[in-house]
C-alpha angles and dihedrals in degrees: 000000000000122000122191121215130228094253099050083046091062091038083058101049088049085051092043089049095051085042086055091046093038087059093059100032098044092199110113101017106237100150098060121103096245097055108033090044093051098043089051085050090048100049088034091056086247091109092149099042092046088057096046090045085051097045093064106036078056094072098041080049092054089075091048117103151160100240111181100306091344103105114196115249107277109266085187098073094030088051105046091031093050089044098051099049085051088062099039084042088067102214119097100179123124086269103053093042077056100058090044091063095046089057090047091071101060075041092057098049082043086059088049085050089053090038087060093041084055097043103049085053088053094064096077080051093067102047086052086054085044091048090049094042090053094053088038094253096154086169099051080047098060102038080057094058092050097045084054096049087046098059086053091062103050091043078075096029098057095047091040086049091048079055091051095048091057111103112245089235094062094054094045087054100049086047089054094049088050102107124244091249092051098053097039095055082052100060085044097044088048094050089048090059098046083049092064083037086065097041075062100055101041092052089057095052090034090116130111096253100053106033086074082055088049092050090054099058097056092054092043087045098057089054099102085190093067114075122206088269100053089049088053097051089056097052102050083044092057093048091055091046083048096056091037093056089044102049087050088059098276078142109065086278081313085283096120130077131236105244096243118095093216104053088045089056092047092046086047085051 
């Protein structure tokens, strides 16, 4: 059974409140999986199964996306809630992981529901900056804009706190009341979903210069010898080799195009 102290509790609102803000700013990333998982896992002594747990919401968060009024379902909450009934559950193995991440998607259209109930409040918010902009008041302005943001923010803290508040012993209950066909249509359902997380990724990266990159990392992964470290040095230090080679006239002199429409505009650009 895992019980958090009251030290890595408080560690984990901060984190759930940057993860709220972050969902909004967009600026240091806090919301996504990745980073909120891993940081709960960190400040809650689960280090390993936070990143695991990240690692894989990241891929069912890379589909996810703001498109015109349509706003993606919210990974802050889904990240820092499923990670935290992982932790309070106190099982870290892959199936429970699993059936974390299963229960991070309803989570995540919970955290869209908050988002709108925010943001309509927050409409009262921006005819007061309106009002203060309008009389010069850059003060007023920009109290507006924190208490807004802030907003934001508790709007993934106080759930994530009402979480924390729960005894271990009740989450761990209500998992182990979960049936077996529920749980288990949640770990394929969930693998179904990372699997379209990593045909996204693949068709972003699907261009002449980079699958030589792709292959690389299978045959580099299946080396046991190699830790996570070590894989990550060699990939920043391929990259490097990569730019280095390109910017001495690997490419052609750099005159030639990639062959992918996308990559030439935003070199244009």
């Amino acid at each position: 059974m895992m019980d958090i102290s009251f030290i890595s509790a408080i560690l984990v609102v901060v984190v759930a409140f940057l993860a709220g803000m972050e969902g909004i700013l967009d600026q240091f990333q806090f919301h996504q999986p990745i980073v909120a998982c891993t940081l709960i896992g960190l400040v809650t002594g689960n280090l390993t199964a936070g990143v695991i747990l990240g690692g894989t919401l990241q891929f069912v968060a890379l589909g996810w996306a703001n498109i015109g009024a349509a706003v993606a379902p919210d990974a802050a909450l889904a990240s820092v809630a499923a990670a935290i009934i992982l932790i309070k559950g106190g099982d870290t193995s892959q199936q429970a992981i699993a059936v974390a991440q299963g229960l991070a998607i309803p989570l995540a259209v919970a955290g869209l529901f908050l988002t709108m109930l925010v943001r309509t409040a927050s409409v009262g918010l921006v005819h007061g900056a309106d009002a203060a902009a309008e009389r010069g008041d850059f003060a007023a302005l920009e109290r507006y804009h924190l208490i807004a943001l802030s907003l934001q923010g508790l709007r993934i803290a106080v759930p994530a706190a009402f979480l924390l508040a729960i005894p271990s012993e009740s989450v761990k209950a209500a998992l182990e009341l979960m049936p077996e066909w529920l749980s288990g249509g949640m770990q394929v359902g969930g693998g179904m979903v990372v699997a379209v997380g990593f045909a996204m990724v693949i068709n972003m990266m699907a261009t002449r210069e980079v699958w030589p990159f792709f292959a690389l990392g299978f045959a580099l992964a299946a080396v046991n010898d190699l830790t996570l470290i070590a894989l990550g040095a060699i990939g920043v230090a391929l990259a490097f080799i990569y730019l280095n080679l390109s910017k001495k006239g690997g490419n052609a002199g750099g005159n030639a195009g990639s062959h992918d429409p996308i990559g030439d505009i935003l070199e244009d650009y």
